[in-house]
N, CA and C of each residue as an Amber inpcrd file, in Angstrom:
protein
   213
  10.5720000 -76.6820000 -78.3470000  10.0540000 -75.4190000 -77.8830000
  10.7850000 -75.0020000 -76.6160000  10.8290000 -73.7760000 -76.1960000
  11.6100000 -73.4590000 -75.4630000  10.6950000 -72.7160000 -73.9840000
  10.9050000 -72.8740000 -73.2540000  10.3790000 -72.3060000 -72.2390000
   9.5940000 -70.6710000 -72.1600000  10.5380000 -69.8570000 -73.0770000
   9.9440000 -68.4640000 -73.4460000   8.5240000 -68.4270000 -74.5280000
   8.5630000 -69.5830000 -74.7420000   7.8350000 -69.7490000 -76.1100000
   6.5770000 -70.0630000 -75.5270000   6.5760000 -70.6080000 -74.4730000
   4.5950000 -70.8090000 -73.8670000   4.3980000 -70.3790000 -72.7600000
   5.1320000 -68.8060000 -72.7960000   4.6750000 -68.7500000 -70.8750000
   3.5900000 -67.8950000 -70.8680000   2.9660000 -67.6730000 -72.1830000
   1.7300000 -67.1820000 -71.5220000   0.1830000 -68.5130000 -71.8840000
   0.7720000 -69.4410000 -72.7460000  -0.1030000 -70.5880000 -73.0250000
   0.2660000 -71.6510000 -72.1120000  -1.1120000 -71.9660000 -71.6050000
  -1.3950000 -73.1030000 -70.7810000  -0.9560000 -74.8450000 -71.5310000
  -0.3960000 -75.1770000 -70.7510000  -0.1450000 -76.7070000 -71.7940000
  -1.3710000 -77.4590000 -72.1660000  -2.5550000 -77.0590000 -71.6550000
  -3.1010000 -77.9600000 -72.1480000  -4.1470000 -77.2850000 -73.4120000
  -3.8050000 -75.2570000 -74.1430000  -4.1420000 -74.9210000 -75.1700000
  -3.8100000 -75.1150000 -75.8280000  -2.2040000 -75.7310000 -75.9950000
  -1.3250000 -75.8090000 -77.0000000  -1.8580000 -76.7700000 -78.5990000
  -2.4070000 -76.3670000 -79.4310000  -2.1620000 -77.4310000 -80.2200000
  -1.6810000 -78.6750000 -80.5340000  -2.3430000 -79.5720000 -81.0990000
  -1.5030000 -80.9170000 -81.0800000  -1.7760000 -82.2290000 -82.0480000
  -0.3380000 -82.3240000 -83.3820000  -0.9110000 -82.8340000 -83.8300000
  -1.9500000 -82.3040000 -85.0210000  -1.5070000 -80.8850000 -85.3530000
  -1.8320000 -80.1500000 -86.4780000  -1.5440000 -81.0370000 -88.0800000
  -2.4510000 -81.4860000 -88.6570000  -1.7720000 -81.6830000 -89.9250000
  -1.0190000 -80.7870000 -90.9920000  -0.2140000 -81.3160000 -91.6280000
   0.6670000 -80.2710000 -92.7350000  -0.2970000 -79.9730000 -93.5400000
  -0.1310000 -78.4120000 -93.7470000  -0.8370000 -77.5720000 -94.7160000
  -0.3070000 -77.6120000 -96.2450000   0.7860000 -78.9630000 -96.3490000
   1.3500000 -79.3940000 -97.2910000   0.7180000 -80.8480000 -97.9700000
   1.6590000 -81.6590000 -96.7250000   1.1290000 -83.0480000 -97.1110000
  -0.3300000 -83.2920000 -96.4900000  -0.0820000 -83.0000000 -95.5310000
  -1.1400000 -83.6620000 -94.3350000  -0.3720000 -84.5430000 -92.8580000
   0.7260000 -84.6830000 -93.1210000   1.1710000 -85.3660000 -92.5450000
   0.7840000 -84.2330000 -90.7150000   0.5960000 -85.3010000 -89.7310000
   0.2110000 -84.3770000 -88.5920000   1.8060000 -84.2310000 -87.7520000
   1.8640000 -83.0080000 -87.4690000   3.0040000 -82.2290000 -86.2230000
   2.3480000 -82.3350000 -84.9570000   3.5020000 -82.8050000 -84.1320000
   3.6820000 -82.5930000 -82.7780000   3.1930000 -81.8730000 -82.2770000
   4.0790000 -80.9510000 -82.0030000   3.4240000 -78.8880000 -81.5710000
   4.0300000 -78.1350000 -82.1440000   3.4430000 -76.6770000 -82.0120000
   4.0830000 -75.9380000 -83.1780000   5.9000000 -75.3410000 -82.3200000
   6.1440000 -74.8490000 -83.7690000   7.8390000 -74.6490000 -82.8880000
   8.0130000 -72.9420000 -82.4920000   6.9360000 -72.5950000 -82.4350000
   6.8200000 -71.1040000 -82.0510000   5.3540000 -70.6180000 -81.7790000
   5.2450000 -70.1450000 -80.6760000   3.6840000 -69.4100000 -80.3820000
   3.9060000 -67.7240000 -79.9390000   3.4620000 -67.1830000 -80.6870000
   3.2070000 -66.1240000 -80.5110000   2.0310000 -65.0570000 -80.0840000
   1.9530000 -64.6760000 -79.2510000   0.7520000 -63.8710000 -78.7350000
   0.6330000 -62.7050000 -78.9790000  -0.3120000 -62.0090000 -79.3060000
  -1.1690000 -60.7500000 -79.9340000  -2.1550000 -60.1920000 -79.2760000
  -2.4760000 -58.6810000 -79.6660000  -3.9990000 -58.6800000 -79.2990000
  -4.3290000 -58.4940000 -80.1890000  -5.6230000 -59.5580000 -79.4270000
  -6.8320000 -60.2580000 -80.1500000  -5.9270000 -61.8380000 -80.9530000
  -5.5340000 -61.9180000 -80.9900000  -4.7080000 -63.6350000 -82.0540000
  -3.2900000 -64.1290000 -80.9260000  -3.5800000 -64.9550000 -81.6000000
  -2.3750000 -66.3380000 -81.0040000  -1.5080000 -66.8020000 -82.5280000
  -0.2550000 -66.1290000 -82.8240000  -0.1080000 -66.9590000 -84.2150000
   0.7650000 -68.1060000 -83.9620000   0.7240000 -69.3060000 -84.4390000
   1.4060000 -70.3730000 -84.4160000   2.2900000 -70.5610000 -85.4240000
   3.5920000 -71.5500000 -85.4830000   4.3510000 -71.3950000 -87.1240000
   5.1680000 -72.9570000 -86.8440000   4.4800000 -73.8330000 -87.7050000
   4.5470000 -74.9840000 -87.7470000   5.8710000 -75.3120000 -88.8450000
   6.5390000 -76.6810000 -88.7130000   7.5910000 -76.9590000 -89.1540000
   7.3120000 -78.3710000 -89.4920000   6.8700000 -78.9770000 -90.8930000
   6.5190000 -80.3830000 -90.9160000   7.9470000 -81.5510000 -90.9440000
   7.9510000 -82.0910000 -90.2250000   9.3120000 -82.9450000 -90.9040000
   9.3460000 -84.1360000 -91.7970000   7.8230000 -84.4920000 -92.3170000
   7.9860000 -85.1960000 -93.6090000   8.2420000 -84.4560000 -94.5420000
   7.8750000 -83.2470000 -94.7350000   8.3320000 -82.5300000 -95.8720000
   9.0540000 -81.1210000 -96.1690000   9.0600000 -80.7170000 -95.0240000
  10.0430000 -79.4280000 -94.7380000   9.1180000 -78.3850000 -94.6360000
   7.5510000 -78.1750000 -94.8920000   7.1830000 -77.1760000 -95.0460000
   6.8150000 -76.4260000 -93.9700000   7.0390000 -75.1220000 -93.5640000
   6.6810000 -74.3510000 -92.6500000   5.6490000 -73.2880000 -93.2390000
   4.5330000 -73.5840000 -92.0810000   3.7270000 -72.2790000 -92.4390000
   2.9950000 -71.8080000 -90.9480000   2.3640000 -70.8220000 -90.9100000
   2.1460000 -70.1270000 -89.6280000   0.5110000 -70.3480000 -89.9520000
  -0.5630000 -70.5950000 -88.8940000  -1.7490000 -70.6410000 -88.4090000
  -2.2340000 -69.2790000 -87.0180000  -2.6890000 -68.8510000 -87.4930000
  -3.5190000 -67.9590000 -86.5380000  -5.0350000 -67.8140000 -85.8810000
  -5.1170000 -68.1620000 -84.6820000  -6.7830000 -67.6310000 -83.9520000
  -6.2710000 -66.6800000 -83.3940000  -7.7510000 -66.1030000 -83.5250000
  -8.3970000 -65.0120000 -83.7600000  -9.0970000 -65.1090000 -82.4520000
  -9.3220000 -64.1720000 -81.6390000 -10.2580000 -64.3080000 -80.3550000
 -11.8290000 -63.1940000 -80.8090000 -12.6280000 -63.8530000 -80.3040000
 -13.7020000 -63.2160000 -80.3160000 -13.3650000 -61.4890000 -79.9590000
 -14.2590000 -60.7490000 -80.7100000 -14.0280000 -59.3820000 -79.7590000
 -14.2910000 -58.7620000 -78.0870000 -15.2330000 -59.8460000 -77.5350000
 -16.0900000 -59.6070000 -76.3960000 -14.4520000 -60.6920000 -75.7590000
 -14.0310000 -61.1330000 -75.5330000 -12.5810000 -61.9820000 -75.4190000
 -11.6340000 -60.2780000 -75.3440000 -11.5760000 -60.1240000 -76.2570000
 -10.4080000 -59.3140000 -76.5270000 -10.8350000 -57.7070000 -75.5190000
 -12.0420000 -57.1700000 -75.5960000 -12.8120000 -56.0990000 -74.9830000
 -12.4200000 -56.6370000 -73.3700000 -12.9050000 -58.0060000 -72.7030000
 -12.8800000 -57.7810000 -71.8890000 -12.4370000 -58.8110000 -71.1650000
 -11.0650000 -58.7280000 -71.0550000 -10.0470000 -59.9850000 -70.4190000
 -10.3000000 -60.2520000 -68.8660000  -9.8140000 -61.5060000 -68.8700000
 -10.0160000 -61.7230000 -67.1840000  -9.5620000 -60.6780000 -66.3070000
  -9.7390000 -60.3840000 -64.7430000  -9.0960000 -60.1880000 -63.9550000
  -8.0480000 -60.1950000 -63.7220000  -8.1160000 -61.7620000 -63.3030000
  -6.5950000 -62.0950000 -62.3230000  -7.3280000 -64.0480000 -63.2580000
  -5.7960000 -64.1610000 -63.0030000  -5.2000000 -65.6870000 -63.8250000
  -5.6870000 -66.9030000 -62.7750000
């Protein structure tokens, strides 16, 4: 992962250890995070079996209506 890739996720939201939506086999972290409003999509890369697929949360609406302040 690259530095551009979590600067708005905290290291310790990051996923970890996702199982494959294939085998099962569990991933590291995902190799891309992407941020939205309202969702976070993730896009996982298994290396027992090659399969890539993307996972998305969803934030509550009262989350999304009414974001923090200040960080």
């Amino acid at each position: 992962m690259t530095k551009e890739n979590v600067v708005k996720a905290h290291i310790g939201d990051i996923p970890r250890q996702n199982p494959c939506a294939q085998c099962g086999a569990p991933i590291p972290q995902p190799d891309w995070i992407e941020a939205g409003d309202g969702r976070i999509s993730y896009l996982w890369t298994c290396r027992a079996c090659n399969y890539r697929f993307e996972a998305v949360a969803i934030f509550d609406e009262g989350a999304v209506a009414h974001p923090p302040l200040a960080a």
